[in-house]
Each structure stands twice: as structure tokens, then as C-alpha cells.
C-alpha positions as CSV (number, residue, x, y, z in Angstrom):
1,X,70.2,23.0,-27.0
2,X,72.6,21.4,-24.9
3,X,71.4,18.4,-22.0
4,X,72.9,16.8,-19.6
5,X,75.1,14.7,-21.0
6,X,78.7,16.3,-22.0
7,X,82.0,15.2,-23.6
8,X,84.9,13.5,-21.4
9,X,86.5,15.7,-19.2
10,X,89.9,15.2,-21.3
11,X,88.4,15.9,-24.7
12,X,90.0,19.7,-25.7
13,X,87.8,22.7,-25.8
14,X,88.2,26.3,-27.0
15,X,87.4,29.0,-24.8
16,X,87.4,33.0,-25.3
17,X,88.8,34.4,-22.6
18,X,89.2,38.6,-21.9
19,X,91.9,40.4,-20.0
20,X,93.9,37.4,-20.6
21,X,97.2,39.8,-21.2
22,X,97.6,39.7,-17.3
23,X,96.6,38.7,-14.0
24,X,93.6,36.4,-13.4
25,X,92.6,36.0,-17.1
26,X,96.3,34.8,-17.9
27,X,96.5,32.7,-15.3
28,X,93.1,31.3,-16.3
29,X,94.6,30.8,-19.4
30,X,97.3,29.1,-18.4
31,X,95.6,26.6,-16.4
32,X,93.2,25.7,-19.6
33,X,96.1,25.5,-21.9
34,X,98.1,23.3,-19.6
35,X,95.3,20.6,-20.3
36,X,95.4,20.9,-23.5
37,X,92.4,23.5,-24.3
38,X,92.6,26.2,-26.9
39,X,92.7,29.8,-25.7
40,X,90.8,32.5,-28.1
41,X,92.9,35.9,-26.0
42,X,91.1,38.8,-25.7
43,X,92.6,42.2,-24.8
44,X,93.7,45.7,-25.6
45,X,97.2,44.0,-26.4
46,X,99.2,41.2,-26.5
47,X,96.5,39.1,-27.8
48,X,94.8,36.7,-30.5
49,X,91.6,39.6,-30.7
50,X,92.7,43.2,-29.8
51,X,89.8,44.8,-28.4
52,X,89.0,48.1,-26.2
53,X,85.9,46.4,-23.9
54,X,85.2,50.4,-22.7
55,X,83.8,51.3,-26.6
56,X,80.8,50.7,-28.7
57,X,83.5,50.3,-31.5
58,X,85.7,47.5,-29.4
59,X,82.7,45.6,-28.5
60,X,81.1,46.0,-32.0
61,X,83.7,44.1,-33.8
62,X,84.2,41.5,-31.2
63,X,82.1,39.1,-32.8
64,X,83.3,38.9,-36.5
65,X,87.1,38.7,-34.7
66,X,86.4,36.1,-32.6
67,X,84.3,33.9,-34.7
68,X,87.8,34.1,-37.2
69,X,90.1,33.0,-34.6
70,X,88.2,30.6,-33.1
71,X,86.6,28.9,-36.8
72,X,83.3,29.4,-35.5
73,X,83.0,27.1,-32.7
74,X,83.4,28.2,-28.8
75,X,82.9,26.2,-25.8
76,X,83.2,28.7,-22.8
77,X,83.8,32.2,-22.7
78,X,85.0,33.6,-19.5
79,X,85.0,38.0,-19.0
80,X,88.0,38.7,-17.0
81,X,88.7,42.2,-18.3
82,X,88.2,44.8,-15.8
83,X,89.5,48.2,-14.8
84,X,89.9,49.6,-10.9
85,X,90.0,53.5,-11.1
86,X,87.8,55.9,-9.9
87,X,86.2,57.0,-13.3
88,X,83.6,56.0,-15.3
89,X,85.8,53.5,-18.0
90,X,85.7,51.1,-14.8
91,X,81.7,51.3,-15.5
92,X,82.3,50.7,-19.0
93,X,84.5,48.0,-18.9
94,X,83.5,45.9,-15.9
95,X,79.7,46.1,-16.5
96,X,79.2,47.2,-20.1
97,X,82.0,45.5,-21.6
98,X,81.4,42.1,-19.9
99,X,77.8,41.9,-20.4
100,X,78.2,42.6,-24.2
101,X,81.2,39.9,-24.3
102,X,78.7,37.4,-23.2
103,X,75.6,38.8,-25.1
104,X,77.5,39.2,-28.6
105,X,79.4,35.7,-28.3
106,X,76.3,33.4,-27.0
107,X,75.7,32.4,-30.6
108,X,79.0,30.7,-30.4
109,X,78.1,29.0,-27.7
110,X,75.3,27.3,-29.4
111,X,77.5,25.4,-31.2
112,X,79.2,23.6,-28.4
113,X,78.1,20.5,-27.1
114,X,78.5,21.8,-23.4
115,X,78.5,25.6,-23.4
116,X,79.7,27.6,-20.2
117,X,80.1,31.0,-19.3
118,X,81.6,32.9,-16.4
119,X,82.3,36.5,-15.3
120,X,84.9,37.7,-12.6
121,X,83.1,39.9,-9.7
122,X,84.8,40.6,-6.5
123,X,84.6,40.1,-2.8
124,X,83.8,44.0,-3.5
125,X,80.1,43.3,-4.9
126,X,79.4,43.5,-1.0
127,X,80.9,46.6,-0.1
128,X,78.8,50.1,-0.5
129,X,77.8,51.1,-4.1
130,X,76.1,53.8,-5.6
131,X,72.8,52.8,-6.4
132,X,72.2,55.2,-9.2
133,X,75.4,53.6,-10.8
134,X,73.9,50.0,-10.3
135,X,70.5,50.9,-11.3
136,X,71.4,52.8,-14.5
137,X,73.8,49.6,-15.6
138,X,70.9,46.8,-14.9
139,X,68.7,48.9,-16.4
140,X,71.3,48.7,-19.9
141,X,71.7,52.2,-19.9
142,X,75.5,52.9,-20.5
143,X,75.1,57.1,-20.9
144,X,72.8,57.7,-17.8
145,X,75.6,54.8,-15.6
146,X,78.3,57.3,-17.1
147,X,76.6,60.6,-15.5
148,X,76.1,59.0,-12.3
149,X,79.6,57.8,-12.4
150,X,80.8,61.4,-13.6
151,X,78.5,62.4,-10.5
152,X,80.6,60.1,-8.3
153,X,83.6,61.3,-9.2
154,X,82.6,65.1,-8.5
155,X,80.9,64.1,-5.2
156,X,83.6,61.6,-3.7
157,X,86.5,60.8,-5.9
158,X,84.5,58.0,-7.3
159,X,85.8,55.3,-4.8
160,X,82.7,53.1,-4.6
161,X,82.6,53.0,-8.2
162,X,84.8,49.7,-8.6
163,X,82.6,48.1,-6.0
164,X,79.3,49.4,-8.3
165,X,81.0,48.1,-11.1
166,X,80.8,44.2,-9.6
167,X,77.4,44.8,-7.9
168,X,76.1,45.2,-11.1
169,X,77.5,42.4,-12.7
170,X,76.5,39.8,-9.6
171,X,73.1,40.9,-9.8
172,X,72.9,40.3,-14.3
173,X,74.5,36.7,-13.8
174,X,71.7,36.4,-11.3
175,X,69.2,37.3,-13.4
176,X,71.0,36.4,-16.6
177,X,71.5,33.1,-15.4
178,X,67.8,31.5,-15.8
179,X,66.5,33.2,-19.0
180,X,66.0,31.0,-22.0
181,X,68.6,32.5,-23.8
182,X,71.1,31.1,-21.5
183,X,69.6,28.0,-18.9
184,X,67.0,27.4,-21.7
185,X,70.4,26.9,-24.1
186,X,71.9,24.4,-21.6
187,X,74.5,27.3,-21.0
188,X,75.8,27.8,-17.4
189,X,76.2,31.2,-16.2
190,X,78.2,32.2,-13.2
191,X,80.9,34.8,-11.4
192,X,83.5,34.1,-9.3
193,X,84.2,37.0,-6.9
194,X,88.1,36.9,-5.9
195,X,89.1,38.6,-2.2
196,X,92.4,40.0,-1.9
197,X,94.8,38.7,-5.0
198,X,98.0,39.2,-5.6
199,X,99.4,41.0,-8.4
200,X,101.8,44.2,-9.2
201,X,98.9,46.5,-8.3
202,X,98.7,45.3,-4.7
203,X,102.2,43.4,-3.9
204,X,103.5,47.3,-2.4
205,X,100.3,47.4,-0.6
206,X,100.9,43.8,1.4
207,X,104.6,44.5,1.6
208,X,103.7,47.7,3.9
209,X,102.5,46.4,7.1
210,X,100.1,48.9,8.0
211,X,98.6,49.0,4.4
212,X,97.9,45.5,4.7
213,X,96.6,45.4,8.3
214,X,94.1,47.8,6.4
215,X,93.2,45.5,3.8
216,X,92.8,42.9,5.7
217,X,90.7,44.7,8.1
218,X,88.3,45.7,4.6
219,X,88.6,42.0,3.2
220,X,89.4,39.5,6.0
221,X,90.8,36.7,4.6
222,X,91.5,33.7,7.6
223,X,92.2,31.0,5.4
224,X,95.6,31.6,4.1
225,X,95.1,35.1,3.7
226,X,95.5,36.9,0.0
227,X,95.7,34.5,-2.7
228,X,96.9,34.8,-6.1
229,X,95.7,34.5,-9.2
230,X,95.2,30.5,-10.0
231,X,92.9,30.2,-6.8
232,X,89.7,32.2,-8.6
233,X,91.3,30.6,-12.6
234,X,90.7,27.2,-11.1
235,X,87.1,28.0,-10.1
236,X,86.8,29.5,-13.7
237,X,88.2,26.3,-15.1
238,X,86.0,23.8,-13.5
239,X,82.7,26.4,-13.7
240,X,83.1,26.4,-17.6
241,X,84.0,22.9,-17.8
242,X,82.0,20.4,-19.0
243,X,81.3,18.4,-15.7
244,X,79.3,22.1,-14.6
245,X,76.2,20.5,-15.5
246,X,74.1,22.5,-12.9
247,X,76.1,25.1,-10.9
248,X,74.5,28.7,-12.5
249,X,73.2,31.7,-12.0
250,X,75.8,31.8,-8.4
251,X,78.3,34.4,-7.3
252,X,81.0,32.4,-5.6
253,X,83.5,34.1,-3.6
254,X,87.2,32.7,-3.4
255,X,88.1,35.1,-0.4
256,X,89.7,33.1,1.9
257,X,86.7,33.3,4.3
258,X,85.9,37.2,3.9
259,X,82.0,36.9,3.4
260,X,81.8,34.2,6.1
261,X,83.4,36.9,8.5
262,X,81.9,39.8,8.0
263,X,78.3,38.0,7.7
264,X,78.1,35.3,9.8
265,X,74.1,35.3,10.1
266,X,73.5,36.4,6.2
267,X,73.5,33.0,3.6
268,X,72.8,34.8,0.1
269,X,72.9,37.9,-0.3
């Protein structure tokens, strides 16, 4: 078990890092490289460990390919892979896949001499979800959160089941957070929930005025509006770092002042 104390902030760490073939996890990856860490990529391509997050198989070999490429030692993992359709591999991948990224690799962690681990939500955890989605996923049961996500899809076009997705995953790094396995380890866990971010997916949607009056009006973002992607990677940086010696079990968002603005009077939620 790790304590309190922890290596110099300079001294290079490895870290496994998913969805690092684009967007935040890249970025992330960047930033980490850039002062001097080693990166352990983790993605359905263009990566050290090709993995599909939304299968049993995928997440079944992760260990054995990780523990290869990284020699058996890993500081900090950080679950960036996610999917944002309406369909049920959005469940898979954002709930099932991250929580068995983190469940499979801990033993890694135990290795390090100031483990951390982090998990992207989104500013979206607060919108509306379908409960029988979030129930079925903290309750670890990946076929019955399929049928209600199959269910969603029939009955609405499945559009709150992104939002699901990262209610799920806040509420298991809250409860995750202060188990033994993890803050009896000396292991950090937390998510950083990003607000609007810009990427190819919404760059048409913010060049259209109208489209992003409508965003904005969904995530209301007053301090310097949508941000890209090294905003939330700097967050992950520091929250896996080893100066984190007591920041856990906390969904932070980086939304530019969203949460503050649509809920004023509410402090946790």
C-alpha cells in the first residue's frame, strides 16, 4: 500500500491511457509525454494495445497486453474511451468498458509507488437518464443494461442513453472511490466531466450559429465558452499525478461554468 509520501513531481511515470487514438485521450497523452512520461495507448487502432472496450473478448485480454507493454509496472491509468450514439455499444463502452479497464489493471497499480486512476464523465451525467439503464449498469449487469438500452432505443431513439452512460460511471467512482481495494491501496479515484469540447464531431455544430445557440443553451458555458481538449487532459494530468495525494472519489466538471449555472442553489449532486 501506497502513503502519503510520493516520488518528485519530475521523476517519469507510465500511465495506461484508453481512447488515446483521438480527442481527449490524445491530448491527455500528449500533455504526459511532453513531460517526459511513458504512455501505454489503448484503442481499437492506432495504438501500443488494440483493444474493442464494447466486448468480453477486448476487455478479457486487456490485462496480459498491457502488463507486456508496460513490463509490469503502471502508475496511473486514465479510461478515456467512450462512444456517443444512440445504441447500446455506448453502454458497453462508456460504463462496461471503463469500469473493467480499471477493475482488470488495479493490480498494476499496486506496484507503483503513487498509484492514480481517473475516468472521463461529462457535464452530461446531469442531464435526464434512464434509470433502468443506470440501475442495471451499477448493479454490474451488462445483458439486462443492454435490454433497457435496446428498450430506449425502441421507445425514444435512445437519446438519453449517452447521458446514462456517464451517470453511471459518476455514481461507481463515487462509490468505487472509498473501498479498500482502491482508497485502502493508496489509489485515487476520480472523473473529470468535460462540457462542450471541441473536436471534428462538434466543430459543424459551433460553426452553425443556431446549432450553437442550442448547445449553449443545453450546456452554458460563461467562461470562455467550449473548450478543447487539453482543458479536461490537464485535470487528468494533475488528478493521476503524484502530488493527488487526497483528491478521490470526485466528479469534477471542466464546463466553463455550466453546473454553476444551471444549479446555482445545488453543491453536490
Amino acid at each position: 500500500m501506497s502513503d502519503n509520501t510520493h516520488p518528485a513531481e519530475g521523476t517519469p511515470r507510465t500511465y495506461v491511457i484508453t481512447g488515446v487514438a483521438s480527442g481527449i485521450g490524445k491530448t491527455t497523452a500528449a500533455i504526459l509525454s511532453a513531460a517526459g512520461h511513458r504512455i501505454v495507448g489503448v484503442d481499437v487502432r492506432d495504438a501500443d494495445v488494440i483493444a474493442d472496450l464494447s466486448t468480453a473478448e477486448g476487455r478479457s485480454g486487456l490485462f496480459s497486453a498491457v502488463n507486456e507493454a508496460s513490463e509490469g509496472h503502471v502508475d496511473a491509468i486514465i479510461a478515456v474511451a467512450g462512444v456517443a450514439a444512440p445504441a447500446p455499444i455506448t453502454i458497453r463502452v462508456n460504463y462496461f468498458g471503463a469500469v473493467a479497464t480499471l477493475e482488470t489493471l488495479r493490480p498494476l497499480l499496486l506496484r507503483s509507488d503513487a498509484p492514480r486512476a481517473a475516468i472521463v464523465s461529462s457535464f452530461s451525467t446531469l442531464q435526464d437518464v434512464d434509470d433502468a439503464v443506470v440501475d442495471a449498469c451499477l448493479a454490474g449487469d451488462e445483458s439486462s443494461a443492454v435490454e433497457a438500452a435496446e428498450a430506449a432505443v425502441a421507445r425514444d431513439g435512445g437519446m438519453t442513453l449517452y447521458a446514462s452512460s456517464k451517470r453511471a460511471i459518476s455514481r461507481w467512482v463515487r462509490r468505487a472511490a472509498i473501498r479498500p481495494e482502491w482508497a485502502g491501496a493508496g489509489i485515487p479515484v476520480n472523473a473529470v466531466g468535460p462540457g462542450i469540447v471541441i473536436s471534428p464531431m462538434t466543430q459543424p455544430m459551433l460553426d452553425d450559429p443556431e446549432q450553437r445557440a442550442g448547445l449553449l443553451r443545453m450546456v452554458p458555458m460563461p467562461l470562455h465558452g467550449p473548450s478543447d481538449a487539453t482543458a479536461p487532459g490537464e485535470l487528468l494530468a494533475w488528478l493521476t499525478g503524484p502530488t493527488n495525494t487526497h483528491v478521490t472519489g470526485q466528479v469534477i466538471f471542466v464546463d466553463g461554468g455550466a453546473d454553476a449555472t444551471l444549479r446555482p442553489h445545488d453543491i453536490f449532486q
